[in-house]
C-alpha positions as CSV (number, residue, x, y, z in Angstrom):
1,X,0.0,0.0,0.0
2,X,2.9,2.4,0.9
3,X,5.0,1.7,-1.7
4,X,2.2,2.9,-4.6
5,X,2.1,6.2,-2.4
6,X,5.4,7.2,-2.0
7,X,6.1,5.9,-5.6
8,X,3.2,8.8,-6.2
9,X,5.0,11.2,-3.9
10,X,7.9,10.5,-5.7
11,X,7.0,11.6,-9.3
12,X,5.8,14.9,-7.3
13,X,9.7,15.3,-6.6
14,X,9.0,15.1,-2.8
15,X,12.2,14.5,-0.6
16,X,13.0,11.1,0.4
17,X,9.8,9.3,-1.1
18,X,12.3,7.7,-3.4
19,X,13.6,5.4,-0.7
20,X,10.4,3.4,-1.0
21,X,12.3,2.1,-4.3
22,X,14.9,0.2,-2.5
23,X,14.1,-3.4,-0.8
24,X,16.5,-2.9,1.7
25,X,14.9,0.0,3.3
26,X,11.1,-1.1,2.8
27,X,12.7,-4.4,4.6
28,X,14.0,-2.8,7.4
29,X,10.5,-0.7,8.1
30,X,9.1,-4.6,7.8
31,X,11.4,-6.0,10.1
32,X,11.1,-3.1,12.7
33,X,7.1,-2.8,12.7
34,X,7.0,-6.5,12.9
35,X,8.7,-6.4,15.8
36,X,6.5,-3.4,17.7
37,X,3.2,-5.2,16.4
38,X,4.2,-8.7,18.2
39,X,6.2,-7.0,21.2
40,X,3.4,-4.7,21.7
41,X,-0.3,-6.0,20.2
42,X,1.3,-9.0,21.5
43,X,0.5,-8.4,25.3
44,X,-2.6,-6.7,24.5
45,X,-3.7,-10.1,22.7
46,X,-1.7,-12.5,25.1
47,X,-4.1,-10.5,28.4
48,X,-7.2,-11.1,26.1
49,X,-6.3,-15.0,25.8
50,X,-6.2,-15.3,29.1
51,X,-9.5,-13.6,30.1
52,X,-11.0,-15.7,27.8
53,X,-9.2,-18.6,29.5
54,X,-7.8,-20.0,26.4
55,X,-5.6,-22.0,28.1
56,X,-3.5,-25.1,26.7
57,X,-4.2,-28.9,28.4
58,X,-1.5,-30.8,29.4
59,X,-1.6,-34.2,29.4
60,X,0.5,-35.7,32.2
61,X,3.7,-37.9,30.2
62,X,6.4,-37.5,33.2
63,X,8.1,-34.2,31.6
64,X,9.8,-32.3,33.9
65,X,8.4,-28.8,34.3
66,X,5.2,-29.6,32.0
67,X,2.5,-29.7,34.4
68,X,3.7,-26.0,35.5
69,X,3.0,-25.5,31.8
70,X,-1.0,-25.9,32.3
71,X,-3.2,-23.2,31.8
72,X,-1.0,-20.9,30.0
73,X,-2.6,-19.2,26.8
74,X,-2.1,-20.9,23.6
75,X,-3.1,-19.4,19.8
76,X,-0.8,-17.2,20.2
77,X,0.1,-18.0,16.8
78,X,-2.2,-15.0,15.9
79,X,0.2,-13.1,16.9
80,X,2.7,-14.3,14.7
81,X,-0.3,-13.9,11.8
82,X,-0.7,-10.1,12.5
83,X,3.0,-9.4,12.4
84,X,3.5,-10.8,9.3
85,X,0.3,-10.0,7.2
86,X,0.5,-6.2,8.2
87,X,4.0,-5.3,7.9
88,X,4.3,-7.3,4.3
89,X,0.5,-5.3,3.1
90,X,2.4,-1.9,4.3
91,X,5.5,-2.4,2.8
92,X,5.6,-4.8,0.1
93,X,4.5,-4.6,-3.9
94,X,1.1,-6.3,-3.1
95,X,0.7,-6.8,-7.5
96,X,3.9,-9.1,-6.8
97,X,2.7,-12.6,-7.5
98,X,5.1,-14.2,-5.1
99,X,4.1,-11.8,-2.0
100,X,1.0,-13.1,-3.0
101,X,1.6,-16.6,-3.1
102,X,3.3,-15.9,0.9
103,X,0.3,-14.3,2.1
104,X,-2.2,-16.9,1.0
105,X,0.1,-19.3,2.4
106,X,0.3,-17.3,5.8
107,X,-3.8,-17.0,5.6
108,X,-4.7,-20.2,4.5
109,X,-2.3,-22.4,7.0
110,X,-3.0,-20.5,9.7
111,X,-7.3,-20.4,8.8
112,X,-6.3,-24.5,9.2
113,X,-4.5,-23.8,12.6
114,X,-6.9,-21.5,14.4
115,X,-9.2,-24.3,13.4
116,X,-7.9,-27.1,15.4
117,X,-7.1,-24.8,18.1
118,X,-10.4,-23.7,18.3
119,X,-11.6,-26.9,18.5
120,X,-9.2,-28.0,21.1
121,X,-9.9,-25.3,23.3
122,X,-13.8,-24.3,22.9
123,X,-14.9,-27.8,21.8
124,X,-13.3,-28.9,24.5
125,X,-11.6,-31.9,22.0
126,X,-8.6,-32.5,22.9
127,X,-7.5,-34.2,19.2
128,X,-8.7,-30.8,17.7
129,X,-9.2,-30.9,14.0
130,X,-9.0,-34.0,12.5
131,X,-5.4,-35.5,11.0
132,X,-7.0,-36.1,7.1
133,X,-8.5,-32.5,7.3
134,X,-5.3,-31.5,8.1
135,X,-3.5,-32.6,5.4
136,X,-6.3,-32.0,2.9
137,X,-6.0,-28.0,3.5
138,X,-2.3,-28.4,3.1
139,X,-2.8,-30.3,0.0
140,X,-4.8,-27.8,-1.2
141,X,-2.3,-25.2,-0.5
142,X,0.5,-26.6,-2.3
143,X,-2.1,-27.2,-5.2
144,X,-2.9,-23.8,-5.4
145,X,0.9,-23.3,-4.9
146,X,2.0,-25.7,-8.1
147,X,-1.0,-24.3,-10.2
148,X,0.1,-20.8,-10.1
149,X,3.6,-21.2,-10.4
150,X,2.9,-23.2,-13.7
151,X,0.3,-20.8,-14.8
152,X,1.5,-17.5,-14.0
153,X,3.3,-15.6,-16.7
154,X,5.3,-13.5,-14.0
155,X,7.2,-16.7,-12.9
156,X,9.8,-17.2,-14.7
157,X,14.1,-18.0,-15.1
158,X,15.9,-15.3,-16.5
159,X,18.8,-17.1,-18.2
160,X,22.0,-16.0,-20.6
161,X,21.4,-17.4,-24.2
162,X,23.8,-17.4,-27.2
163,X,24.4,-14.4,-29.0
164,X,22.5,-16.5,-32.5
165,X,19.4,-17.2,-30.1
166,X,17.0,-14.8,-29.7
167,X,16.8,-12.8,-26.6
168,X,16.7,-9.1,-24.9
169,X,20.5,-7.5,-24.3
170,X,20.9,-6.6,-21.0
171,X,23.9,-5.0,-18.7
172,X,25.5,-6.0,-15.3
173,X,28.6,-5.9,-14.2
174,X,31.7,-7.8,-14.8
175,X,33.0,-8.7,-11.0
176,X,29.4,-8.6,-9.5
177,X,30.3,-5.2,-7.9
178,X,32.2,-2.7,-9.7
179,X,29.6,-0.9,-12.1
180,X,32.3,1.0,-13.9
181,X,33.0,-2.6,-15.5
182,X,30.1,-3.8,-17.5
183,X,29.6,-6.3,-20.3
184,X,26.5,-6.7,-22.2
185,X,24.3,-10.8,-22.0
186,X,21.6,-11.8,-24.2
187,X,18.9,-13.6,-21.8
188,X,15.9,-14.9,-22.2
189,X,12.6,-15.3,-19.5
190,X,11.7,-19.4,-19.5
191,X,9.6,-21.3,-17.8
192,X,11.1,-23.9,-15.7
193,X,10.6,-26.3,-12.9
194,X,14.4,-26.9,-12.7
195,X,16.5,-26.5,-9.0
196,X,19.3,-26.0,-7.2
197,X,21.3,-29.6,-6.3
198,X,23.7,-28.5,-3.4
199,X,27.0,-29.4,-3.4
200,X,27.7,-30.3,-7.3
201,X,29.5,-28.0,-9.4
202,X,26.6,-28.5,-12.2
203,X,24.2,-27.8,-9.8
204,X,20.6,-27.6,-11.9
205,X,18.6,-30.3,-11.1
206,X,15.4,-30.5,-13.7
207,X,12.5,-32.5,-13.3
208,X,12.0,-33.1,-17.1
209,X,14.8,-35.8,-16.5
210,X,12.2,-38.0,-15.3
211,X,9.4,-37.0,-18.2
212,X,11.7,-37.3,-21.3
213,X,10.6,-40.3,-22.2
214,X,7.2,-39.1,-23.1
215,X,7.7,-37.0,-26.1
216,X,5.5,-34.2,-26.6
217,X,3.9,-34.7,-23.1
218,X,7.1,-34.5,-21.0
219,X,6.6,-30.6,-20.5
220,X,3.1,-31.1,-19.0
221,X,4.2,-34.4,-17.2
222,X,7.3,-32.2,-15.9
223,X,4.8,-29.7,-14.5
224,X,2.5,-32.5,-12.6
225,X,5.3,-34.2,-11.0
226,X,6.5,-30.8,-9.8
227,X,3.2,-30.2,-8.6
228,X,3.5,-33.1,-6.8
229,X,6.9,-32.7,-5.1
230,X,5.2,-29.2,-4.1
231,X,2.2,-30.8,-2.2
232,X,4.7,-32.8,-0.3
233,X,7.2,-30.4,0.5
234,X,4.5,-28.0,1.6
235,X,2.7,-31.0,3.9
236,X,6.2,-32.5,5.5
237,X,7.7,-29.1,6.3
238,X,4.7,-27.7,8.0
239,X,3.8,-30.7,10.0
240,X,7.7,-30.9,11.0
241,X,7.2,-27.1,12.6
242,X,4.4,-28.5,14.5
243,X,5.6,-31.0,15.6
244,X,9.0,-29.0,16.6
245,X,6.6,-26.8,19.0
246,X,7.0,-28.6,22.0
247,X,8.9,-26.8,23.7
248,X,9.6,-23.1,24.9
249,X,10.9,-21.1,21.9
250,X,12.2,-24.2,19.8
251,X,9.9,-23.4,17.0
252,X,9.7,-19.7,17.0
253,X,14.0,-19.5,17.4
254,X,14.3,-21.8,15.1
255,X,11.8,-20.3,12.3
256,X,13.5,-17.3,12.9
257,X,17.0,-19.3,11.9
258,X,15.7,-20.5,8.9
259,X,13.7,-17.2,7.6
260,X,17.3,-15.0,7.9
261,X,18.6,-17.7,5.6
262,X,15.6,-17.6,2.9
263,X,15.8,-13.9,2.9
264,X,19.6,-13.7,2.2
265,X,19.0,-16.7,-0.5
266,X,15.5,-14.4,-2.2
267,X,17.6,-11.3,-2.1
268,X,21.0,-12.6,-4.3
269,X,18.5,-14.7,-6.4
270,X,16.5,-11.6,-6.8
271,X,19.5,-9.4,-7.8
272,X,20.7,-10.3,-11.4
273,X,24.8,-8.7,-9.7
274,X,24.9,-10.9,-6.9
275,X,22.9,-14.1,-9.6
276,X,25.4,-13.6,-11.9
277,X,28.4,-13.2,-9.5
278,X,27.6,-16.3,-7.5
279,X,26.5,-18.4,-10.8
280,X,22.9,-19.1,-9.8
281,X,19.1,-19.0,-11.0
282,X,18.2,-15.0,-11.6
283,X,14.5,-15.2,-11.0
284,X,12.7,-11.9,-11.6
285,X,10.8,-9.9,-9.0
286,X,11.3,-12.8,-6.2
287,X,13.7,-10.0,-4.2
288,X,10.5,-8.4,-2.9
289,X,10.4,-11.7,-0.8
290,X,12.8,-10.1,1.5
291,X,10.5,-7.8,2.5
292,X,7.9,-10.7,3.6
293,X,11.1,-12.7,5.3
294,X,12.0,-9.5,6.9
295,X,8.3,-9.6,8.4
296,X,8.3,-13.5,9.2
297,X,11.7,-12.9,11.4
298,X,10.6,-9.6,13.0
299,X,7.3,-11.6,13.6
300,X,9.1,-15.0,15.3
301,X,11.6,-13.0,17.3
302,X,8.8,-10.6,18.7
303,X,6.9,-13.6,19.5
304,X,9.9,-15.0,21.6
305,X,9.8,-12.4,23.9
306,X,6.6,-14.1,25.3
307,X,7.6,-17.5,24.0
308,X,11.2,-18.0,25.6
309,X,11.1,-20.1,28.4
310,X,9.1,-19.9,30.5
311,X,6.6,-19.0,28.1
312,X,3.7,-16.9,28.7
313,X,2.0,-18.2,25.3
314,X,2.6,-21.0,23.1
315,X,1.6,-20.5,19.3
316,X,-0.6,-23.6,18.8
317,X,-1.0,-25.3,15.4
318,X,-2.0,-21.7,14.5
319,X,0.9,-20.6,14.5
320,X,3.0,-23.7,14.1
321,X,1.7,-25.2,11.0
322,X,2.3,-21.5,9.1
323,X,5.5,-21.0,10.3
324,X,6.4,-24.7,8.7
325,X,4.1,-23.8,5.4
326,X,5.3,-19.9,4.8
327,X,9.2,-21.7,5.2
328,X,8.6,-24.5,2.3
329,X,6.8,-22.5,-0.2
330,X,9.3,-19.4,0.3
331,X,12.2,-22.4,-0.8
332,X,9.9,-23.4,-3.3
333,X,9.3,-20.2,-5.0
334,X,13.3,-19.5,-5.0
335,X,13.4,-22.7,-6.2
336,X,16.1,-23.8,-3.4
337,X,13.5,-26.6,-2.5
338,X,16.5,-29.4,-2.6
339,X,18.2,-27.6,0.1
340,X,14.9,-27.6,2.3
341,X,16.6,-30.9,4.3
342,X,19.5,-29.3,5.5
343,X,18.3,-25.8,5.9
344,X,15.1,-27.3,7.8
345,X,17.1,-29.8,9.6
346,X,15.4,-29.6,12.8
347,X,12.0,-29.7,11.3
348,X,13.4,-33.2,9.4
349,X,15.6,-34.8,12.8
350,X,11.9,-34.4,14.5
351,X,9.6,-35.8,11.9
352,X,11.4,-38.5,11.6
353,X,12.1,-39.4,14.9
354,X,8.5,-39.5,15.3
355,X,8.8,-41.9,11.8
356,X,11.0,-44.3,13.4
357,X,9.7,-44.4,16.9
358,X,6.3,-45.7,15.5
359,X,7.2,-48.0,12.7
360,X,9.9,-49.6,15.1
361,X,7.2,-49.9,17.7
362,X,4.3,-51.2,15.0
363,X,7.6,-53.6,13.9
364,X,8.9,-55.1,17.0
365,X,4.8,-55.7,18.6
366,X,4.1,-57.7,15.4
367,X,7.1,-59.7,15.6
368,X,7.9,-60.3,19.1
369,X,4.6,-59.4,20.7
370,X,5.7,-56.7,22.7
371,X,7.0,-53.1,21.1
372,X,10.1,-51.7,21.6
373,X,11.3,-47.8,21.4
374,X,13.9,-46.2,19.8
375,X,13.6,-43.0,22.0
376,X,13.0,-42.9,25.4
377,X,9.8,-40.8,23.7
378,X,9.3,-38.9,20.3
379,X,9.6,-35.9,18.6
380,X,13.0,-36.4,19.8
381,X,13.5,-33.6,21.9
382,X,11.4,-35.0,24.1
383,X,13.8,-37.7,24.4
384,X,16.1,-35.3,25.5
385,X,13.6,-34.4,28.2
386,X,13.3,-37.6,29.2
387,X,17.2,-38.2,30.0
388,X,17.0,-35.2,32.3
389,X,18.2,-32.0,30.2
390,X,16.7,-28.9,31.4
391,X,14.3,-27.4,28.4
392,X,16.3,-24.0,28.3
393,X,19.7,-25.9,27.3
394,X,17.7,-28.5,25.0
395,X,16.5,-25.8,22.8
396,X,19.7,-23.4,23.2
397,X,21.2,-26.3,21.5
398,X,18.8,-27.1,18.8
399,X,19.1,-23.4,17.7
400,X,23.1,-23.9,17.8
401,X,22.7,-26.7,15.4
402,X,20.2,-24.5,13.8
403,X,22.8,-22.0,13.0
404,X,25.2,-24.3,11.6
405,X,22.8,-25.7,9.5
406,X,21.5,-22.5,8.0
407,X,25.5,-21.6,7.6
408,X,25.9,-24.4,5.5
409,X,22.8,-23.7,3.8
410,X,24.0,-20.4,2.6
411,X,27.9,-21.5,2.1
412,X,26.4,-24.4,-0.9
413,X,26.3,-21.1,-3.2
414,X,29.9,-21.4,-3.4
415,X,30.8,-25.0,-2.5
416,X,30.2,-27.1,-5.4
């Protein structure tokens, strides 16, 4: 909304309207009013939860500290919600489709969220919304995700062709930074499904490898089985956030890990310099991401103030299955979707801990009559819990390895 004002303003020659041009600074507004809106509105909405006794219900399963836990507010994931939506409809270019691909996302996961926490809470229901509804929203989502990155003619791959193919001429710079240096590219705007393999010098990966077998249908069979990987990245990642929020702070800190990571990554695959200079995908127009990821980090370390341990809110699957949906389809959309296991590391280590616990369990009690554990108790940080680590130093550590994780995320750019 601003940035159409101040772009007005600006053709009126008013002073300093012209910063609302630069991502950086519309970012940083994001980033800061994020932060007032959660630290602030935050109270306000955390005294109105518990007037309204929202409460969460613990169930007794030998934790130490958890029964301390009961009674404190939980959707506090609309918190998280506000932070992001109004920042991003301030700040951002809201004819962008991929800040509009983020906000549905942020809407539409967290409609599904407030859901089963309504139903938890008011309904009294302590299994809240049930599992296939679940994963039939998220479906949807990453339908709606899939469908309008193959549809839309604003998403596309800018890529260098040769000077015999046809193209548009276009300048950048010879080292990536010095401007006074310049050589002239042919590109060309594609459509492409293709992705970033980490770690291999020839790092494309393309999805019409698996389609070329069917002639003239591969491109439409290329599209469906990205659709498909879509759907399941988009399901996996956001139940792995929700099941991460089990204790103080883990999933908040660690969102807030993972979203400085995506920005960086939307920001040089934005910026035909920094594309060019680190020899990656250039993908048009998906730099005003940073201004969403400036709002999703602003958001999850504002909510941390209340969220830190011990927490005066938890975020509920309201918050907990967006957080894990905005992260998958922002990878998606920058098409770094490959390196969604090892920048989401946490989210994976507790999904499939979870995985293993059960299948080992469903294994051993059909086989020897009696079911055996892998973990003293699953997601694994409970497991941690259970062998006497104090919560505070059990997520501490799973931000540390967060850290190094999105480190090495962000270090593949150049390691091939």
């Amino acid at each position: 909304m601003l940035y159409e004002l101040f772009k007005y303003l600006d053709q009126l020659n008013i002073p300093g309207a012209g910063l609302f041009h630069y991502i950086t600074f519309r970012s940083s507004c994001a980033i800061i009013l994020s932060l007032i809106l959660s630290t602030v509105i935050g109270k306000k909405i955390i005294k109105k939860l518990q007037r309204q006794q929202i409460g969460e219900e613990i169930r007794n399963l030998g934790l130490e500290g958890q029964l301390q836990k009961k009674g404190t507010p939980t959707m506090g994931g609309i918190i998280i919600l506000f932070s992001i939506i109004i920042p991003t409809l301030l700040f951002a270019k809201l004819n962008n489709i991929y800040v509009i691909l983020m906000l549905v996302t942020t809407i539409w996961l967290g409609c599904i969220g407030f859901l089963d926490d309504y139903i938890k809470v008011f309904k009294k229901n302590k299994d809240g919304l049930k599992g296939k509804y679940k994963v039939l929203g998220q479906v949807g989502l990453g339908l709606i995700i899939g469908l309008t990155l193959f549809l839309n003619d604003d998403v596309v791959i800018r890529e260098r062709v040769n000077s015999s193919e046809k193209g548009i001429i276009t300048r950048i710079s010879n080292d990536g930074f010095n401007s006074e240096q310049t050589k002239e590219y042919k590109v060309k705007d594609i459509k492409s499904t293709q992705t970033t393999i980490p770690f291999f010098k020839n790092n494309v990966f393309k999805y019409s490898w698996f389609t070329s077998w069917a002639g003239k249908y591969s491109n439409i069979l290329t599209w469906i089985l990205f659709i498909v990987v879509v759907v399941i990245i988009v399901t996996s990642v956001s139940n792995g956030a929700n099941l991460t929020d089990g204790l103080d702070g883990l999933a908040a800190g660690s969102s807030s890990i993972i979203g400085v990571t995506l920005i960086i990554l939307a920001y040089v695959s934005g910026n035909m310099v920094f594309a060019d200079y680190l020899k990656i995908m250039y993908i048009p127009h998906s730099g005003e991401l940073v201004v969403y990821g400036a709002a999703f980090i602003g958001a999850t370390v504002g909510f941390l103030w209340y969220n830190s341990y011990p927490a005066q809110v938890f975020m509920g699957d309201t918050g907990s299955l967006s957080l894990g949906g905005i992260i998958a389809v922002f990878a998606i959309i920058i098409h770094k979707e490959l390196l969604i296991p090892i920048l989401c590391g946490i989210f994976l280590m507790e999904n499939l801990s979870v995985v293993m616990q059960v299948t080992y369990f469903k294994y051993t009690k059909k086989r020897y009559g009696e079911g055996k554990r892998i973990f003293l108790m699953s997601p694994i940080h409970h497991h941690f819990q259970k062998k006497g680590i104090p919560e505070a130093k059990i997520v501490t550590r799973f931000w540390i390895i967060g850290i190094v994780l999105a480190v090495l995320t962000i270090i593949t750019l150049k390691i091939r």
